[in-house]
C-alpha positions as a Markdown table, in Angstrom:
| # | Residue | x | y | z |
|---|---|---|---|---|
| 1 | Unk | 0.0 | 0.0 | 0.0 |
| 2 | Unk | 2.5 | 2.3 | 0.7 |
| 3 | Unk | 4.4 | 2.0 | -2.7 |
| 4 | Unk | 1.3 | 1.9 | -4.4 |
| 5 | Unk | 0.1 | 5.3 | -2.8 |
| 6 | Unk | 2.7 | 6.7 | -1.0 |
| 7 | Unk | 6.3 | 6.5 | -3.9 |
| 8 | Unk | 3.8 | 8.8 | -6.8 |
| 9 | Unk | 3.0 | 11.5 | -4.1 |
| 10 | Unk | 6.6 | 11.4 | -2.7 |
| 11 | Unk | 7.5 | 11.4 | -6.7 |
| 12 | Unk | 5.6 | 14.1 | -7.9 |
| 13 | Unk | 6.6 | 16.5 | -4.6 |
| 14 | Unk | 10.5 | 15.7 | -5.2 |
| 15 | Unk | 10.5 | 15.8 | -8.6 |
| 16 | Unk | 8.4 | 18.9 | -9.2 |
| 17 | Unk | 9.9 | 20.7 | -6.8 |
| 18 | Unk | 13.6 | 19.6 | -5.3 |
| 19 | Unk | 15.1 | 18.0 | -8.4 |
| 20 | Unk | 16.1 | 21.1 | -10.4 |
| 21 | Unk | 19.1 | 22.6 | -12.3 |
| 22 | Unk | 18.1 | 25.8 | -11.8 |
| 23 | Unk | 20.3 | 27.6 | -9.1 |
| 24 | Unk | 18.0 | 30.3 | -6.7 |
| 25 | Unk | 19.0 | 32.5 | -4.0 |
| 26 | Unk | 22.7 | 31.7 | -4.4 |
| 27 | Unk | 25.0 | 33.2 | -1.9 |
| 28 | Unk | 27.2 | 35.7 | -3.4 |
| 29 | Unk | 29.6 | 37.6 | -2.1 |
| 30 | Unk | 30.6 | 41.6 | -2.8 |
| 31 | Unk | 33.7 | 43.5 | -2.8 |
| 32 | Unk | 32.8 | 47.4 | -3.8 |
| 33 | Unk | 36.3 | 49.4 | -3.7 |
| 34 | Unk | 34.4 | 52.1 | -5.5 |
| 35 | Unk | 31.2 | 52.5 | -3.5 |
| 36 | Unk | 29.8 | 55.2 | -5.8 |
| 37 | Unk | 25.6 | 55.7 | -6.8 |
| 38 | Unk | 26.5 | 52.9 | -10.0 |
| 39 | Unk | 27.7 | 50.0 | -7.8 |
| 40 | Unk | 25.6 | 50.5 | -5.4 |
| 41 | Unk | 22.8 | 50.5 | -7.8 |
| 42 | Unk | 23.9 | 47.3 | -9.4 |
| 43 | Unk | 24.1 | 45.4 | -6.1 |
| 44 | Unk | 20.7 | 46.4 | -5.2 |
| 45 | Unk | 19.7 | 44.5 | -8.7 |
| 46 | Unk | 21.9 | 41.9 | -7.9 |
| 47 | Unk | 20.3 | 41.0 | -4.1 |
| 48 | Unk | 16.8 | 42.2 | -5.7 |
| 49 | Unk | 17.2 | 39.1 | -8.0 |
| 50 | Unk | 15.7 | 35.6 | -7.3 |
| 51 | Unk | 18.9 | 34.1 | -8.5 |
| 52 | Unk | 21.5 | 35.8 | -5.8 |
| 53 | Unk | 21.3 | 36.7 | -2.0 |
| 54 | Unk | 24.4 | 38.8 | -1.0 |
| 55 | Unk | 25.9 | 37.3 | 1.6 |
| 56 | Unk | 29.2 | 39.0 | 3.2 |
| 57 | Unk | 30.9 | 42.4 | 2.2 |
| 58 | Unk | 34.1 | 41.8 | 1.5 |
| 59 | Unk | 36.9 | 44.1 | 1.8 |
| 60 | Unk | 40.1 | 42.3 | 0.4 |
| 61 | Unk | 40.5 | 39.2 | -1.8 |
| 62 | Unk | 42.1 | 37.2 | 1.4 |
| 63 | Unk | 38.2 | 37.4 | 2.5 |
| 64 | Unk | 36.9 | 36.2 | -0.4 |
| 65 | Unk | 39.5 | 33.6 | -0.5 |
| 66 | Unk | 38.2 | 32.8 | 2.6 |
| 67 | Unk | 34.9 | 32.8 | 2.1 |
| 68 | Unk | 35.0 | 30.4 | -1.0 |
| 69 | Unk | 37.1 | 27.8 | 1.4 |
| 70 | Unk | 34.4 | 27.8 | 4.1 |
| 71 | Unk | 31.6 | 27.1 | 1.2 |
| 72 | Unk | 29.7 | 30.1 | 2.6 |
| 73 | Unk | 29.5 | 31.6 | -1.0 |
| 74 | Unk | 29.3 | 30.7 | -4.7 |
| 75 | Unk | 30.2 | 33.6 | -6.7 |
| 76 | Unk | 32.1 | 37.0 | -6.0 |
| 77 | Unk | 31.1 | 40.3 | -8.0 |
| 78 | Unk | 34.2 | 42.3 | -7.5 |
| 79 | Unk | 34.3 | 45.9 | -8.9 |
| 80 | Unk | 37.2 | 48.4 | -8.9 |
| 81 | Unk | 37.5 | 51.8 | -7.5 |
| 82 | Unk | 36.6 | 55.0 | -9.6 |
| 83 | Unk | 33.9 | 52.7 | -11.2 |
| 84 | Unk | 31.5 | 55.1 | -11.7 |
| 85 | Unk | 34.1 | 57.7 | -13.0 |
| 86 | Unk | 35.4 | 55.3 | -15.9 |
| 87 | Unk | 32.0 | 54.8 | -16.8 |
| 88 | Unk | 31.2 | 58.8 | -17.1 |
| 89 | Unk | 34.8 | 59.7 | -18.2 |
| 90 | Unk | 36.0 | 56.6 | -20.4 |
| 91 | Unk | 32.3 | 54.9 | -21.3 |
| 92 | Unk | 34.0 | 51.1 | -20.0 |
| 93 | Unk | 34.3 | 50.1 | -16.7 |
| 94 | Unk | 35.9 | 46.7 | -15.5 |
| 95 | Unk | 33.9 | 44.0 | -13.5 |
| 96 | Unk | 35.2 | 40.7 | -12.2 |
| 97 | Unk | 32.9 | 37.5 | -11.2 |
| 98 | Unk | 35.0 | 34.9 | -9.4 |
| 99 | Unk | 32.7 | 31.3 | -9.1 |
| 100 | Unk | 33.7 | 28.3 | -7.6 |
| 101 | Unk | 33.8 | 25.8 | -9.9 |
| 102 | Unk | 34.1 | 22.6 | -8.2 |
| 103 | Unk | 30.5 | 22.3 | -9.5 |
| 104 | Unk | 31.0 | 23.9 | -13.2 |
| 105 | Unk | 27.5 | 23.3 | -14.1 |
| 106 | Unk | 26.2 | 25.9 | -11.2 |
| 107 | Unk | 29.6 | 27.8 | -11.9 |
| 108 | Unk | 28.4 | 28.3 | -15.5 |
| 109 | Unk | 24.4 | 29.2 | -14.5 |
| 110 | Unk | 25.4 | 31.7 | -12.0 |
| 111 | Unk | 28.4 | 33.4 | -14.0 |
| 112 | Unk | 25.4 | 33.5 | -17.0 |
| 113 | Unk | 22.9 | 35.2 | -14.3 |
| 114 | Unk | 25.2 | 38.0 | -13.1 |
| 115 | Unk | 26.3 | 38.6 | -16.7 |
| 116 | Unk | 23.2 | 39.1 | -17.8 |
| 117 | Unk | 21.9 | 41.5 | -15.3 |
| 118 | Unk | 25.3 | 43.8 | -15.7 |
| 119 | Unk | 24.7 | 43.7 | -19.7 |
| 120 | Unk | 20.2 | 45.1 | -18.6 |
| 121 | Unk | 22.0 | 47.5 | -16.3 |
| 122 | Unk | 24.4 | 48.5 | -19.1 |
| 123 | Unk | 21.8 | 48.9 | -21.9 |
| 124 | Unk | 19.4 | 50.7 | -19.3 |
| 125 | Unk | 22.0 | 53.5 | -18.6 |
| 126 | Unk | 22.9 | 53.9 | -21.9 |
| 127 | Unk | 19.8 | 55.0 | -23.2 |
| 128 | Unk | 19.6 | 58.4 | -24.6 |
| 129 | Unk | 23.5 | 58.7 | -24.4 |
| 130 | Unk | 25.3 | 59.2 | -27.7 |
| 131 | Unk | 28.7 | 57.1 | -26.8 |
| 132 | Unk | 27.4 | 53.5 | -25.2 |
| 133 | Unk | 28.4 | 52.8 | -22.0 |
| 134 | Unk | 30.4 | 49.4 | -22.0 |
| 135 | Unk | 30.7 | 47.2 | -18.7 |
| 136 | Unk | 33.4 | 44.8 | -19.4 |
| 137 | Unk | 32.9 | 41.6 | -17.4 |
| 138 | Unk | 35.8 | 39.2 | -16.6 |
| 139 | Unk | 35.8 | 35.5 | -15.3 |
| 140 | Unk | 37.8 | 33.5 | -12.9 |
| 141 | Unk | 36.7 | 30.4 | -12.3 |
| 142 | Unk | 38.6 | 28.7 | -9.4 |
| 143 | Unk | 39.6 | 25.2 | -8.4 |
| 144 | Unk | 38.0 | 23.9 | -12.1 |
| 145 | Unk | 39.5 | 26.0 | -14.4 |
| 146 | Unk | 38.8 | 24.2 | -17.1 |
| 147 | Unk | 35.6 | 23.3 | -16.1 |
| 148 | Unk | 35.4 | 19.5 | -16.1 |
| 149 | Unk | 32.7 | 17.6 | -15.2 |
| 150 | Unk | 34.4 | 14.6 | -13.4 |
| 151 | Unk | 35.4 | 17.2 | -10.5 |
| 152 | Unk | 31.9 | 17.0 | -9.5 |
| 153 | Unk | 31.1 | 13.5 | -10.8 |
| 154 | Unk | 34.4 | 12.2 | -8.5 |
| 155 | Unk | 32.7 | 13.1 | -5.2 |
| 156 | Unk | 29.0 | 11.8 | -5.7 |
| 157 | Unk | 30.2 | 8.6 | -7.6 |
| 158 | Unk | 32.6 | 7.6 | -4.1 |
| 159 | Unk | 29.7 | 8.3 | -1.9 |
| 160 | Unk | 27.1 | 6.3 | -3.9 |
| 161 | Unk | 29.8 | 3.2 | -3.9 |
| 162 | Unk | 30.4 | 3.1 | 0.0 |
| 163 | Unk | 26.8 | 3.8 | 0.7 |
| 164 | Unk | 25.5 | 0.5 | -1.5 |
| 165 | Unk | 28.4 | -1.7 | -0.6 |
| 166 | Unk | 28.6 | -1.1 | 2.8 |
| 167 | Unk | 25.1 | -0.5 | 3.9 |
| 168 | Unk | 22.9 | -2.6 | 1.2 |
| 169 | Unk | 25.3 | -5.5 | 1.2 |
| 170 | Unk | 25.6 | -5.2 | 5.1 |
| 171 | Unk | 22.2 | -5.5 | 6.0 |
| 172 | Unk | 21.5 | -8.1 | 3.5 |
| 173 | Unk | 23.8 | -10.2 | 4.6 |
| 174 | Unk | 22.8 | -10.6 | 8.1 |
| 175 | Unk | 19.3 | -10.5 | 7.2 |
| 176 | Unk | 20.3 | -13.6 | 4.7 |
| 177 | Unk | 21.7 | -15.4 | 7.6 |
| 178 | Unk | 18.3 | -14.8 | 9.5 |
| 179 | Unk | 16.5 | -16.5 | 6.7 |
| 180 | Unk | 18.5 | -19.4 | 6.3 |
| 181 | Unk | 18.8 | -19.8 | 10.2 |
| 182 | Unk | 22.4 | -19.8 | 10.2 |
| 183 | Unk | 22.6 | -17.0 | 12.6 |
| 184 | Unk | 21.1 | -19.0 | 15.7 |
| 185 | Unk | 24.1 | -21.7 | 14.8 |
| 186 | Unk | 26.2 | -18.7 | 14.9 |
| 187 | Unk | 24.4 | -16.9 | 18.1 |
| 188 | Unk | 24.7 | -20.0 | 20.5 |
| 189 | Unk | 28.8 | -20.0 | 19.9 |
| 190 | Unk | 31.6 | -18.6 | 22.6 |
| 191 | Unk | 31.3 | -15.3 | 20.8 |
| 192 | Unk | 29.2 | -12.8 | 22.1 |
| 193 | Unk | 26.4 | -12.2 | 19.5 |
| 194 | Unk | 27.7 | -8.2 | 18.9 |
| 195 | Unk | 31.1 | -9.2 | 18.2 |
| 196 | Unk | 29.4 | -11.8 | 15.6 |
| 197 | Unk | 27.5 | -9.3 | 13.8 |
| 198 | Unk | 30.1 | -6.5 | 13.6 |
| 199 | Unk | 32.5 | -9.8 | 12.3 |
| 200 | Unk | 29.9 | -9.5 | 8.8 |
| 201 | Unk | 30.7 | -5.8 | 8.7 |
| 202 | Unk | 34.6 | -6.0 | 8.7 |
| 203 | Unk | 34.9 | -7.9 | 4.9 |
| 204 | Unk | 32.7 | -5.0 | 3.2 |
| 205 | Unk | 35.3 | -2.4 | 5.3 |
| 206 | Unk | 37.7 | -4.1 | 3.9 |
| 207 | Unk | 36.5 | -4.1 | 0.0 |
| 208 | Unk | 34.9 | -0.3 | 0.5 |
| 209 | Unk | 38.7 | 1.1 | 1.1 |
| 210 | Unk | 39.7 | -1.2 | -2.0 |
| 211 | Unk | 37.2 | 0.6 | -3.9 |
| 212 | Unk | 38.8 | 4.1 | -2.3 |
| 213 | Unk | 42.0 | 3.6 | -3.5 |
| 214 | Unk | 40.4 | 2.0 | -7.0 |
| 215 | Unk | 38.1 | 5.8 | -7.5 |
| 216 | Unk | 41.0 | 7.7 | -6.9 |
| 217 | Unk | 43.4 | 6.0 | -8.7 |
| 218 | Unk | 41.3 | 6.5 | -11.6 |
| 219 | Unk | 39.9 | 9.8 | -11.2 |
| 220 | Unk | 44.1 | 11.0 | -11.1 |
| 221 | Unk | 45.3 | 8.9 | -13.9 |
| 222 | Unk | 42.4 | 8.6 | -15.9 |
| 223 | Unk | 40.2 | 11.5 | -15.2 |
| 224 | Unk | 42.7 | 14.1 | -14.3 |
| 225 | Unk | 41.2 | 15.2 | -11.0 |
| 226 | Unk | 43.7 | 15.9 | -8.9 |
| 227 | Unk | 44.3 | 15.4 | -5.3 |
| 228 | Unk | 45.0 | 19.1 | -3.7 |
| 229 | Unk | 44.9 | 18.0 | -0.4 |
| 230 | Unk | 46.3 | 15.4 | 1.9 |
| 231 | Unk | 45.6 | 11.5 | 0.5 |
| 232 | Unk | 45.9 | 10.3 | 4.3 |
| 233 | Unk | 42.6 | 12.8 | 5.7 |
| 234 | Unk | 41.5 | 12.0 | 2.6 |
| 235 | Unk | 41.3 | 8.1 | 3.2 |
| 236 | Unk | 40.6 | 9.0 | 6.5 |
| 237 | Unk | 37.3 | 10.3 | 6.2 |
| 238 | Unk | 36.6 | 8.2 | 3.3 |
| 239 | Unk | 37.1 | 5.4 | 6.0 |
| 240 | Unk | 34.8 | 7.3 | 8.5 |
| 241 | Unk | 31.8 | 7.3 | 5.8 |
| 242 | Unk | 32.6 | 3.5 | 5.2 |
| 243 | Unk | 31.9 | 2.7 | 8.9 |
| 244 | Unk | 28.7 | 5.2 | 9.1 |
| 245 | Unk | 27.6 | 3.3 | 6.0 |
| 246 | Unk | 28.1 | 0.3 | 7.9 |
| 247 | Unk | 26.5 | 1.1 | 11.0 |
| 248 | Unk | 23.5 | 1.8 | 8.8 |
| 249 | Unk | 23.4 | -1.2 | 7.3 |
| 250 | Unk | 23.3 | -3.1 | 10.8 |
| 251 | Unk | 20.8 | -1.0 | 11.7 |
| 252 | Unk | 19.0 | -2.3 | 9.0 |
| 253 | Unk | 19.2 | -5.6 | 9.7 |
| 254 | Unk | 18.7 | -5.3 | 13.5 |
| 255 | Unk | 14.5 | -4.2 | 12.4 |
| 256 | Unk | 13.9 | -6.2 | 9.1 |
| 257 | Unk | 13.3 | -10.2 | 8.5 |
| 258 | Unk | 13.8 | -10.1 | 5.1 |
| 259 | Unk | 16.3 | -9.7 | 2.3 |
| 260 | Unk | 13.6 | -7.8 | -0.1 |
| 261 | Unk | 12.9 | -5.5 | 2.9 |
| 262 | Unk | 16.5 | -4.8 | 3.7 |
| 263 | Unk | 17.3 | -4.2 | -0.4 |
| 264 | Unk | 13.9 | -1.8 | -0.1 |
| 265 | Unk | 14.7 | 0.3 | 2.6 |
| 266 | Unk | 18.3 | 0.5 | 1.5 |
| 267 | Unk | 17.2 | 2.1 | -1.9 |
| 268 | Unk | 14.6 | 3.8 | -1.4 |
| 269 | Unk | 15.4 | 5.1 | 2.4 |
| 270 | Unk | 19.3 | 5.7 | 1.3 |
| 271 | Unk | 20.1 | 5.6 | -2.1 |
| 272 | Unk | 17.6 | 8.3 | -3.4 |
| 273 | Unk | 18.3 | 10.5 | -1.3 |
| 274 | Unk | 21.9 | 10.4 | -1.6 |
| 275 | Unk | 21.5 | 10.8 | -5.1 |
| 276 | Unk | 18.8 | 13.7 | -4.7 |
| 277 | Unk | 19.5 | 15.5 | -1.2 |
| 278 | Unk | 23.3 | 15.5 | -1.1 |
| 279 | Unk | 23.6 | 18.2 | -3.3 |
| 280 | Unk | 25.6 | 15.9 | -6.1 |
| 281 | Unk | 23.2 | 16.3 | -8.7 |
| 282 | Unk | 20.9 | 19.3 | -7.7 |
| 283 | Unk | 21.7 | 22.3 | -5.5 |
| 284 | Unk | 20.5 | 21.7 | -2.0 |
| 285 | Unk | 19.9 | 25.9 | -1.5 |
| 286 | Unk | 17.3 | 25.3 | -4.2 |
| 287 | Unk | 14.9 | 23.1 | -2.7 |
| 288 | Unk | 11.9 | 24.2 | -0.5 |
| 289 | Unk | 12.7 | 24.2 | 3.3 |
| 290 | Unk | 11.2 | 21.0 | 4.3 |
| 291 | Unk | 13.8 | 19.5 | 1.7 |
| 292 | Unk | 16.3 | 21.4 | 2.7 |
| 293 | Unk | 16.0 | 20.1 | 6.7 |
| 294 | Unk | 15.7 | 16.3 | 5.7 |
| 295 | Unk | 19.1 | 16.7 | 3.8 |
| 296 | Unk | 20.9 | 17.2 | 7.1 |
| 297 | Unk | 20.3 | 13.7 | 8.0 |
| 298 | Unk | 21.5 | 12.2 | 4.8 |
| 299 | Unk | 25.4 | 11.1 | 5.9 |
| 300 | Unk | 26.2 | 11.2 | 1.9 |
| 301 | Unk | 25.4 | 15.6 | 1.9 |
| 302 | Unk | 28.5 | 15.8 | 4.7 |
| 303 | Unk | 31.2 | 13.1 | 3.3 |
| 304 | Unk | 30.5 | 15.1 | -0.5 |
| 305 | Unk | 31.0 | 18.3 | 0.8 |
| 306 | Unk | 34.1 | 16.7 | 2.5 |
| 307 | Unk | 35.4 | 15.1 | -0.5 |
| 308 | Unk | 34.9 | 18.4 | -2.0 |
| 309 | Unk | 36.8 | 20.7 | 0.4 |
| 310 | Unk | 39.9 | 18.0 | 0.3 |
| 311 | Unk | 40.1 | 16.4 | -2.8 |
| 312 | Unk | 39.1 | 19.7 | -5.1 |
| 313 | Unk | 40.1 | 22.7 | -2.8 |
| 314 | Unk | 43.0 | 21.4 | -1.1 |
| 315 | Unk | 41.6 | 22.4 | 2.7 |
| 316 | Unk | 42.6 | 20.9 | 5.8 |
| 317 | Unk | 40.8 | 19.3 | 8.9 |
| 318 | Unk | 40.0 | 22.6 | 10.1 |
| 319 | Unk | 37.8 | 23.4 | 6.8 |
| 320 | Unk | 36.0 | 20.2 | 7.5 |
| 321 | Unk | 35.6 | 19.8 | 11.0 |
| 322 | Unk | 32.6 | 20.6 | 11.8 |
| 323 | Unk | 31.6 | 18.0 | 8.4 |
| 324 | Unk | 33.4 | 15.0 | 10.1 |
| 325 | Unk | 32.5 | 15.7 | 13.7 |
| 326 | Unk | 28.9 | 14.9 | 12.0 |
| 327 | Unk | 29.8 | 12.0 | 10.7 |
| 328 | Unk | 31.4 | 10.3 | 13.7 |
| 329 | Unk | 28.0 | 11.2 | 15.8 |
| 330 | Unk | 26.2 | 9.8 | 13.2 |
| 331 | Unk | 28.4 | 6.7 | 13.1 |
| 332 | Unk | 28.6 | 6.4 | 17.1 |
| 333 | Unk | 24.6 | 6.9 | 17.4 |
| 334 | Unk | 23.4 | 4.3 | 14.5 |
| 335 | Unk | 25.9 | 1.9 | 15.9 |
| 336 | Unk | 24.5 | 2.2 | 19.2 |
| 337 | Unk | 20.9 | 1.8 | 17.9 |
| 338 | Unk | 22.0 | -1.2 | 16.4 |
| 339 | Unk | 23.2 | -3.0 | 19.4 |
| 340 | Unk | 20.0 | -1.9 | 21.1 |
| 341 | Unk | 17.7 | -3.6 | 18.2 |
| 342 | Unk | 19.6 | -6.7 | 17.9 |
| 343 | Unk | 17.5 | -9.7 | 19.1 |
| 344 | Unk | 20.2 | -12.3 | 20.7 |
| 345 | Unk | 16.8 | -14.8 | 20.5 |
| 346 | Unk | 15.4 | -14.9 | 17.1 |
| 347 | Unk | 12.5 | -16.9 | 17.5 |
């Protein structure tokens, strides 16, 4: 009953409104060294926009820099002093947009937004003049240059892997040895019945970090996606998803009886929505507020923006600790549900 009447509502309500390219109310950030009546007037258009939100007032690039390392901000609109003046003296004036392009695809849209409303500000104040006033607009893309794809594709694809290999295969597993009634030979041995469930985790720990070192060997040799930051924090929190993924996956098992429940819930309760709330594929800051709130409970959103911030950016621990300090509750609090659920009689 409830895929039959529940999965179109959820469908229609996901689909229609979180699953979208288009990027709204992006945070932006603004450094004015001419504050003069034409900048001004062009932020207002800019925060007036539904596409930006100005976020922070920058006075230096080392703030913008900074900005763009805590993920705070998406694009910077930098213009120079005497801005006005070149415009009334010189007809040109100079402005720069700096994205971060660790996602090019929202990179592109938002440089394409702010372009567009400097060239209807342009044409609107030229009017009536006889010499057109010209607004040059220049790009900087950072951490992507070149805008590849697979610097955004790297990230998603490792935290799709360790979520089905570790959670799905985790939890059927166990479940399997419900079914067969294997686990009550292996419940009624010396071990204690914890140690012999978190024994079926260890192999799939063991063939996630394989798969680790397998993505990234491929995404640097074969890809091109380099590693700016360190490889060990790198495996390190890599590892930390692996064992959330786990936990989750003996959670799993600890409430179901079945394998086809255990595959369900694993798909539907943790695959979609590491494929839809993450931010991976659509722009979390895009989807309605309800949306928005669930995605803080899907592990995958923190271990991509981790990925992200080492891998692409080149940050340290202190750029992600608040990311990783997530994780380990997560990891320490689905672990401990699991030990709670787990019948030691299961009959």
């Amino acid at each position: 009953m409830f895929i039959l009447l529940g999965m179109p509502v959820v469908q229609i309500v996901i689909f229609g409104f979180a699953l979208t390219n288009e990027v709204k109310n992006a945070h932006i950030a603004i450094l004015d060294a001419s504050k003069d009546a034409a900048t001004a007037s062009l932020i207002t258009e800019l925060n007036a926009s539904r596409y930006f939100d100005v976020e922070r007032y920058c006075t230096d690039y080392k703030q913008i820099d900074d900005e763009f390392k805590k993920g705070t901000i998406k694009l910077a609109v930098i213009f120079p002093a005497h801005f006005d003046e070149d415009l009334q003296h010189f007809n040109t004036a100079q402005v720069q947009l700096i994205a971060d392009a660790s996602d090019p695809n929202v990179a592109n849209t938002l440089t394409s937004y702010a372009s567009a409303i400097i060239i209807d500000f342009q044409n609107r104040i030229t009017e009536n003049k006889k010499l057109p006033y010209t607004i040059n607009t220049q790009l900087r893309m950072l951490y992507n240059p070149q805008l590849k794809g697979a610097f955004n594709f790297v990230p998603g694809v490792m935290a799709m892997v360790l979520l089905l290999v570790c959670t799905m295969m985790t939890a059927i597993t166990i479940v399997k040895e419900k079914e067969m009634g294997t686990m009550e030979i292996m419940l009624v041995s010396p071990m204690r019945p914890q140690i012999v469930v978190l024994a079926k985790a260890v192999p799939y720990l063991l063939l996630s970090i394989i798969n680790i070192i397998t993505i990234l060997l491929l995404s640097v040799y074969v890809l091109d996606v380099p590693i700016n930051g360190s490889v060990v924090l790198l495996m390190l929190e890599s590892i930390l998803f692996t064992l959330v993924s786990l936990s989750l996956g003996l959670l799993i098992s600890a409430g179901v009886a079945s394998q086809q429940a255990a595959m369900f819930i694993s798909l539907i309760a943790l695959f979609l929505p590491t494929i839809m709330l993450s931010g991976f594929m659509f722009p979390i800051e895009n989807m309605p507020l309800p949306l928005r709130v669930v995605s803080h409970i899907v592990p995958a959103r923190w271990y991509y923006t981790i990925v992200k911030s080492v891998m692409i950016k080149g940050l340290g621990i202190q750029a992600i600790l608040k990311e990783t300090l997530i994780l380990a509750g997560m990891m320490l609090f689905f672990l401990t549900m699991a030990v709670k659920r787990f019948k030691i009689r299961l009959a």
